[in-house]
Structure formats: C-alpha cells, structure tokens
N, C-alpha and C positions, 0 to 999 in steps of 0.2 A: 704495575697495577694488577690487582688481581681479577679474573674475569669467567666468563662462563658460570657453568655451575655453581662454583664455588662464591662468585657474586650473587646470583640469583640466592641463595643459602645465608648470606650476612645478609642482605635486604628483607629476607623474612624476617629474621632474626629481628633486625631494626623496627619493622610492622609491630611485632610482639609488645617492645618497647612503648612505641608510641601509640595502639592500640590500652596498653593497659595503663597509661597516662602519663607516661615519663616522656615528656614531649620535649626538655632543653636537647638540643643535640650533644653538647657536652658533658649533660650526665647521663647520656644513653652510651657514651663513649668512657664514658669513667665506673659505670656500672656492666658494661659490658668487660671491659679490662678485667674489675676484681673479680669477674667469672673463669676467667680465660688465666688469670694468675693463678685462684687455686687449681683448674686441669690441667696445667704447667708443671705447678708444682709438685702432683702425682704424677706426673710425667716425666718429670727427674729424675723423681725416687725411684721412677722403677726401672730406669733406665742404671740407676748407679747399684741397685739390688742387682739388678741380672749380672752388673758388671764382679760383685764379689762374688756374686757364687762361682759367676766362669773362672774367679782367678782363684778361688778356693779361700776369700779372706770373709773376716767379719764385718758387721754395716751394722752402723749406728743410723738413722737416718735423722729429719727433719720430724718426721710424726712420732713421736712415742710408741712405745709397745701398747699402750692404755689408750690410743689416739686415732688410730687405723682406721676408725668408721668415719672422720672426717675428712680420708681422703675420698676423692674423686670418686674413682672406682670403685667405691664402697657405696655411696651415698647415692649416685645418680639411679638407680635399681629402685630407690626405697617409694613408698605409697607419698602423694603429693602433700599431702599435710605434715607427714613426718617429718620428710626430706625438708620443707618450708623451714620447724620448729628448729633441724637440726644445723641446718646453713646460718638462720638468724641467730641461734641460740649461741653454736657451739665454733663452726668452721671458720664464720666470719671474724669473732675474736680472736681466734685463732693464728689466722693472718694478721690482724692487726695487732698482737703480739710477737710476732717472730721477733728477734733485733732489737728486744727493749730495754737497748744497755743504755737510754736516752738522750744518744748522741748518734748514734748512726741514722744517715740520712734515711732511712727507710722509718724506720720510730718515729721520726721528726713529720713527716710527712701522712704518715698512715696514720695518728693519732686522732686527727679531726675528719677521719673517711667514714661514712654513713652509710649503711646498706639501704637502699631506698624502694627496691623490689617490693610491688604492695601487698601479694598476692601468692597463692599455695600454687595457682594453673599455671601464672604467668611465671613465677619461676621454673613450674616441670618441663614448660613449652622453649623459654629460653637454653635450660640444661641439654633438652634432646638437639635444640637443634645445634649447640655450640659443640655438643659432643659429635654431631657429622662433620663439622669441619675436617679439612684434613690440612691438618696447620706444623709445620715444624717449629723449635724456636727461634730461630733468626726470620731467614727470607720471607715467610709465609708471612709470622706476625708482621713484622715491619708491614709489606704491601697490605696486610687489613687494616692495620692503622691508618695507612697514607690513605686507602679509601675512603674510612669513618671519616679522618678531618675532610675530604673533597663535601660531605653533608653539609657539614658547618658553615651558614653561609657568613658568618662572620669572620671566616677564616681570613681572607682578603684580607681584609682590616687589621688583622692583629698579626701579620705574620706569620700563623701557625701552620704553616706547609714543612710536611714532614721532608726531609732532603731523598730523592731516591736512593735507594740501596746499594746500587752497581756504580751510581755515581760518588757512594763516599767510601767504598771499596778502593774507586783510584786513586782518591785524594789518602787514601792512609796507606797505601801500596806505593804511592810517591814520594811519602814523605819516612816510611821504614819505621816504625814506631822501635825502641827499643828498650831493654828492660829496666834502665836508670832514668828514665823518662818519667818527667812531668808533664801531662795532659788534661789540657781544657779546653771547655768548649763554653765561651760565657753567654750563650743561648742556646740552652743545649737540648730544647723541647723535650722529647722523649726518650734523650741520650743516644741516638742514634753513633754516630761520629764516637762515642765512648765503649758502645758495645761493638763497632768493629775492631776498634785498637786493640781491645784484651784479645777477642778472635785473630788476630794475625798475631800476639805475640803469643797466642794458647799452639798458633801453627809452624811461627819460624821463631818462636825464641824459647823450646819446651824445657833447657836447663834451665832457667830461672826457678820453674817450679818444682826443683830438686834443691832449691837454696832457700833454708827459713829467711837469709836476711831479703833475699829477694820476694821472695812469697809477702813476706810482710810489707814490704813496697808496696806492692800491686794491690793490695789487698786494703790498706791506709791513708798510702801517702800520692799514688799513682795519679789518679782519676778526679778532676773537677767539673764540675757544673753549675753554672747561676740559669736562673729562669724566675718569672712574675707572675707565672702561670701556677697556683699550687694543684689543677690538675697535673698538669704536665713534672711538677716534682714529684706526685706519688708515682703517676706512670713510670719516671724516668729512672726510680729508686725500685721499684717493681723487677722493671727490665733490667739490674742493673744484677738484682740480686739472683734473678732467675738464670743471669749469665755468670754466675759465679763470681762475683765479687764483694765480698764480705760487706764492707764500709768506703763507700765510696763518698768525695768529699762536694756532697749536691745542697744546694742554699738556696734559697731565696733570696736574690739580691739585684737587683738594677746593675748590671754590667756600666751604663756608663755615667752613672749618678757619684755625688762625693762619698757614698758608701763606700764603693770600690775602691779599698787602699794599696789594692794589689800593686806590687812594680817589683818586676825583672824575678818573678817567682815562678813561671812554667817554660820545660824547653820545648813543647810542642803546641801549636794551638790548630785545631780542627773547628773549621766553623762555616755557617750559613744564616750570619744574620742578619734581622730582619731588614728588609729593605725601605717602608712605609711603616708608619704607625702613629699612636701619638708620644709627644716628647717634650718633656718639661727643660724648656728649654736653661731657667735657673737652676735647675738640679742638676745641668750637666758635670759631671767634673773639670775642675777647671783647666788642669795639666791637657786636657784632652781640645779643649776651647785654644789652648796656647797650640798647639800642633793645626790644628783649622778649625775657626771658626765658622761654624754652619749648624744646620739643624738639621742634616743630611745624616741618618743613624750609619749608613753605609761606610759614610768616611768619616767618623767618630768611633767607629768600631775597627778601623783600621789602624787609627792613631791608638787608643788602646790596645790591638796587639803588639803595637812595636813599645808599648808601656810597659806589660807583663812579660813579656819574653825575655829570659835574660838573653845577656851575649851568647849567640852561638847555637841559639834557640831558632827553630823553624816555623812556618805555618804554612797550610792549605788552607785557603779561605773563598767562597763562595761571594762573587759579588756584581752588580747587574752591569750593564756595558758603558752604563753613561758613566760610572767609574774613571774608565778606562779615556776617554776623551773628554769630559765634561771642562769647559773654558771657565767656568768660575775659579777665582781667588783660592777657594777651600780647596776645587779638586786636583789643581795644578802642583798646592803646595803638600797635599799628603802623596801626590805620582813623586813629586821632587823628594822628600822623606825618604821614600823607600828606596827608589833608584839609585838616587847620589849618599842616602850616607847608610843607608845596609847595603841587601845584594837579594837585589830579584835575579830568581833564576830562569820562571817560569811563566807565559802567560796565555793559559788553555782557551781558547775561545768554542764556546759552545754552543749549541744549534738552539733556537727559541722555543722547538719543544720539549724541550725538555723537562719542564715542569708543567705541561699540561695532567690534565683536562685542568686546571683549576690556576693558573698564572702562563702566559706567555711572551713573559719578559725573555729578553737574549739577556744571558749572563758569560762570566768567564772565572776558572779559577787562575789567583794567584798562589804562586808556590814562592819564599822567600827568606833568606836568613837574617835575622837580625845580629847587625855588627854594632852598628853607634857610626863604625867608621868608613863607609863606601863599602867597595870590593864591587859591584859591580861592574865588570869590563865588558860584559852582553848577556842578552835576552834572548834565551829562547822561544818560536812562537808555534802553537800550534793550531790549524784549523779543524776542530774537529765537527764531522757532519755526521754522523753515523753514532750513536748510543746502545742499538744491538734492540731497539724498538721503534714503533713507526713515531715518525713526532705527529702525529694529529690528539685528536681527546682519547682517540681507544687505545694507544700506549701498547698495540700488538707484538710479539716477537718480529725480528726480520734477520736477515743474515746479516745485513752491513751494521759492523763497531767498529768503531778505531781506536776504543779503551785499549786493547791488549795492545796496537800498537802505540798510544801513548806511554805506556810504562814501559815497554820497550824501549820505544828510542830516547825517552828519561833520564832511561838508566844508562845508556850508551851514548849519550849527546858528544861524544868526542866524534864520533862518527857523522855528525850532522855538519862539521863544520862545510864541507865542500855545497852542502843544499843548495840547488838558487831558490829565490824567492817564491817561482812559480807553483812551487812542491806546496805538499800537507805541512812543512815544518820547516824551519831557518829560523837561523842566526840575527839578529841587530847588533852591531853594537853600541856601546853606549853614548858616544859620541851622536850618533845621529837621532835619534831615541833623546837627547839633551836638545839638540836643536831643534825640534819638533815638540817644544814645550812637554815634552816628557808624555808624548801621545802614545797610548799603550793599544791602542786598536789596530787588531790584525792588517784592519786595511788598508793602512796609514802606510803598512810596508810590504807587504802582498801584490806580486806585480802577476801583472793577468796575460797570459801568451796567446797573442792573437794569433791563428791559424789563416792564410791567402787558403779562400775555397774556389777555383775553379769551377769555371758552369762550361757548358758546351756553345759555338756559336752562336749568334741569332738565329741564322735562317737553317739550322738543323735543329733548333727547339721548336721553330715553326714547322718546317718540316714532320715531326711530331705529332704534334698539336690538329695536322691537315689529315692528318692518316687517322688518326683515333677520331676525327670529324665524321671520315669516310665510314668506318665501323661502325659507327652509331649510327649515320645514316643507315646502313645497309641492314642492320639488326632492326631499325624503327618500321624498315619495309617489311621484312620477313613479319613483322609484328604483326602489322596492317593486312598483310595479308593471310593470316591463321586467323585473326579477328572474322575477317570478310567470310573467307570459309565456313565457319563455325554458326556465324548468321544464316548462310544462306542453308546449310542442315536443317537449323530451325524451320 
C-alpha cells in the first residue's frame, strides 16, 4: 500500500474529484486512470527517445512529428482554458484512437470511454497534482490502484480487491512463465497477474524477443483475460499496453457462465478470483456443475481451471481457507479432483493480513499440474507468516518475509524431504492427505513441539517474592520519612 506523502497527494487529488462533482468512486478511479495513461504514455516516449539517442539509432515514436503538443509535457505548462480545449478536444481522442485496428482489446474497450472532467480549474488542479506524484510504471501504479479500490465501498461486494504485488510476483516466480506459454487469468481485474508474466519473461526469457515468431506470440496469442467489469477491461487493456504488449486477448466474458467454451486451451493460469459475489446460478456452465455442484464461485473457478488447462498446464491460484477443509459434498470432491487425478504440488498457507485494510479473510495458494491422470505421490506445505509488511490496516514495511524463502525451497523441494513437521515446510504424502478426506489445511498436519519449561522450587520463588517484600518495605519507609521532613520544613 502506498503511504505517507504520497497518500496524503492521491487523497487531494480524490478532494478535487469529488469537490468538482464526480462523486461515483468508480469514475473518479477511471478518470483518474485516463490521466495517469496519457503521463504514462510521455513517459515511455521519452524514456525509449533517450534510449535511441544513447544507442545512436532512429525513433519513430507513438505521437507524430505533427502531434507533440499532446504529449504530457507539452500540454501541462499551457493556460487552463487552453490545456481544458486541448485534452477534450485533441489528446483525449487521441488515446482513444491508438489500436484502432477494431479488434485489439484496447479499441474494444476505449470506444465507449468519456472524458467526464467538467471544468478548465478542476482539470489544471488534477494535472498539477497527478504530475507530483512520484509513480513508476509497475510498483507504484499497481499500489495507487490497490488504494483508489480500498475507497470503493462497494468493493466488498463485488470482488474488486486488486491481488498485492509482491504477492503475484511469487505466484509467477513459482510457476516460471515461459515463452510458448499460454496465459490467463479469467478474472483478471486490472490484469495484474498478466503484467507480471511479460515482466519476468521481459527479465529471464530476453531471446525470445530476438525471435519474430516468438515476438509475435507474446504479442497475440500469449496473454488472456475475461472480466464483467468494463472499467476494469479499459484499465486492464490500458495497463497492458503501457507494458508493452501490443494486442492482448482481453474480453468481456462471464468466466463460468455457458459462454465460456474454453477447454484445455491455456498452459498457464494465474488467478485470484473472486471469492463472494452474486451468481446466476442457471448460467453456470454446466461441465463446471458436473465437477461440483455449488454456488461456491471459489470452487467453480477451480473446476474451470482444471477445464481450460490442457495436459501438462500449470496454475497458481488464490483461494480462501475454507477451500482447503470445507466438509461439504462440492468441497471434498473438487480437493478429490485435483489431488487424485492431476498433481498438486503445492499448498502456501498465508497469514489473514494479507489483504488488509479492506478483507481479512486467511487465504492460501495453490500451485498444480493438470494431468487427467494422478501423479500426485505428495504435498508440499508451507506456513507462511511474514509477507515483508506488518499485517494490520497500515500494511507498513517490516524485515520479516518468507517469499524469498518460499521460492527458494520451491525450487529445491528435494531437499525438503527430511523436514519434520514441526518446521515452516514439509512433505504429506498422498496417502495420508486421501485419508483425511483430502484435508488440505496446514494444521491438519502441522505438529506443534512442545517445549518442558522448568520453574525454580516453591520455597525459593517464595523465597523471592519475601525479599522484594522486604525492599519495598524498606523503600515505602525511606518514602515516609523524606515526606515527614519535607512537612516539617514547611
């Protein structure tokens, strides 16, 4: 979460907003965005300008030679009436032009965006202050986002909690994205989960983008998202493209409605969906109803990823703890699913603040291969209590994480097999894990080492106890009599 100053700075910011009468929270957050997209987008440009000149090459950019007064840094200098006529007039179409080959998700979604700023002051007052920010484009934005939705008090209700950042850093750092990959995320809000993917393969897989057929992967065929939200599609087509990815394949679609034809079409799935909400319970798909009947989205979203994954496909997936032990019929037979006839590998238990100020549910991830056929022979478990922030509402830095040791020992689990139980991490295996109705909860197998604490005698505690009597007696006299003194002065 973002804090200090830089909070103090977005909350005016929001003042402005709802001061000049944009009072929905969701279009002070979607008008805010297309501010923050165009200072983005001169911030590219002038990041990949400096990069040709250093290299001594040419640069074609995004703005035209004819075009340059509608970037950023052009514009925000200009007298408030101008700047108003030239953002309504000029900049704003502008954007909502890029990609208008009218099929790329960003066209698709920016067509029906409105610039709703009423006012000549209240946009000079929003540009000044969005231009203090001091925002990169990953980390920063992400954490202002996660902020603006904590406003939303409808967020609750619909699901819309952004996943934290360092939290979907593990989950794509465990699962190794790579560059023949298929990736989706069929809630994919603000594409979070999608712009870390390209980010780790922009860091450990950089020959790909020495290879047109690969470039044209990543760039086409790489990258899915469904979401109901068409904020959240322009945002997420926004983010998508400000992180370098041409045409990313983002929709508007009911992940687990009979829309969803998808089967055994992505090898990777990154996801955190929604937990609560509402749900048409006849529109369920019905493949997904055959796998557990429930009205439970968490374990309907489950059964759908082991739908779309083909063989041999992975997922990191986000999901709350009653998951993991819930005794109903549904929840028994989607743990039985995954365990007995793919191969969980993994199951991260993670601490209940995690997704504070704004939900304190305990969640856990799972990590797991889709086979059809078993392969499960054990379960890794991890306890982790340390995120590398405090878990209360203020989400402060702290020293203690155990992310860097989760991927560590991940990636080296041969070395875990001697663990015992008592440790941050161990083995089940599947046999026991089967006769425990397939109980995926840490504690179910987590043994606790009782420590014998020796006390000292009775009659040497007492002993003790007679002497610090004695000292306070003897102190309460000295007291009494510096009091007595002190009067009889007077």
């Amino acid at each position: 979460m973002i804090t200090g100053d830089l909070r103090n700075k977005v909350d005016r910011i929001w003042e402005i907003f709802w001061t000049g009468g944009i009072t929905n929270p969701l279009e002070v957050i979607e008008q805010f965005t297309y501010l923050l997209f165009i200072k983005q987008l001169d911030d590219v440009e002038s990041a990949k300008e400096n990069d040709a000149i250093f290299l001594g090459l040419s640069f074609e950019g995004m703005f035209p030679i004819d075009k340059q007064n509608l970037r950023w840094s052009k514009f925000k200098n200009l007298e408030a009436e101008e700047m108003y006529q030239l953002v309504l007039n000029e900049v704003f179409p502008f954007i909502k032009g890029l990609h208008q080959d009218g099929d790329s998700a960003y066209a698709k979604y920016m067509g029906d965006a409105i610039f709703k700023i009423p006012t000549a002051a209240m946009l000079t007052k929003i540009v000044d202050g969005i231009d203090q920010l001091e925002l990169d484009v990953a980390d920063s934005k992400g954490d202002l986002y996660e902020y603006l939705l904590s406003k939303v008090a409808t967020a609750g209700k619909n699901g819309q909690f952004r996943t934290p950042r360092h939290i979907i850093n593990m989950m794509v750092a465990l699962t190794k994205p790579a560059s023949d990959d298929i990736i989706i995320d069929p809630a994919m809000g603000s594409a979070g989960f999608l712009i870390a993917a390209q980010e780790y393969l922009r860091k450990n897989e950089p020959k790909m983008f020495f290879d047109a057929k690969a470039q044209e992967h990543f760039h086409n065929h790489m990258f899915y998202g469904f979401d109901m939200d068409r904020t959240m599609l322009r945002i997420g087509a926004m983010n998508m493209l400000l992180h370098g990815v041409d045409n990313p394949n983002i929709e508007y679609r009911d992940s687990l409605s009979e829309q969803n034809k998808d089967y055994e079409k992505y090898t990777l799935v990154l996801a955190n969906p929604p937990f609560k909400g509402s749900l048409d319970y006849e529109a369920v798909s019905a493949d997904l109803l055959k796998v557990c009947k429930t009205k439970k989205t968490e374990l309907l979203f489950l059964a759908l990823f082991l739908r779309i994954l083909k063989p041999g496909g992975r997922a990191a997936v986000i999901v709350p703890d009653g998951v993991l032990f819930g005794s109903s019929k549904a929840h028994k037979k989607i743990r039985q699913e995954i365990v007995e006839k793919n191969k969980l590998e993994a199951v991260i238990s993670m601490p209940s603040g995690v997704f504070k100020p704004y939900a304190g549910v305990s969640t856990a991830i799972l990590v797991f291969t889709k086979t059809g056929a078993g392969g499960t022979d054990k379960v890794w478990f991890y306890d982790m209590k340390a995120d590398g922030l405090s878990l209360d509402d203020k989400r402060q830095p702290v020293k203690e994480n155990d992310i860097p040791d989760i991927i560590e020992r991940f990636n080296h689990r041969e070395a875990e097999e001697e663990r015992k139980r008592t440790e941050q991490s161990f083995f089940v295996p599947f046999d026991e894990i089967k006769d425990k109705a397939y109980d995926l909860s840490i504690n179910k197998y987590k043994e606790i080492e009782y420590k014998p604490i020796e006390y000292d005698p009775s009659d040497v505690i007492l002993g003790r106890i007679e002497e610090l009597e004695k000292e306070i007696q003897k102190e309460l006299a000295e007291l009494k009599e510096l009091l007595k003194n002190e009067n009889s002065d007077l």
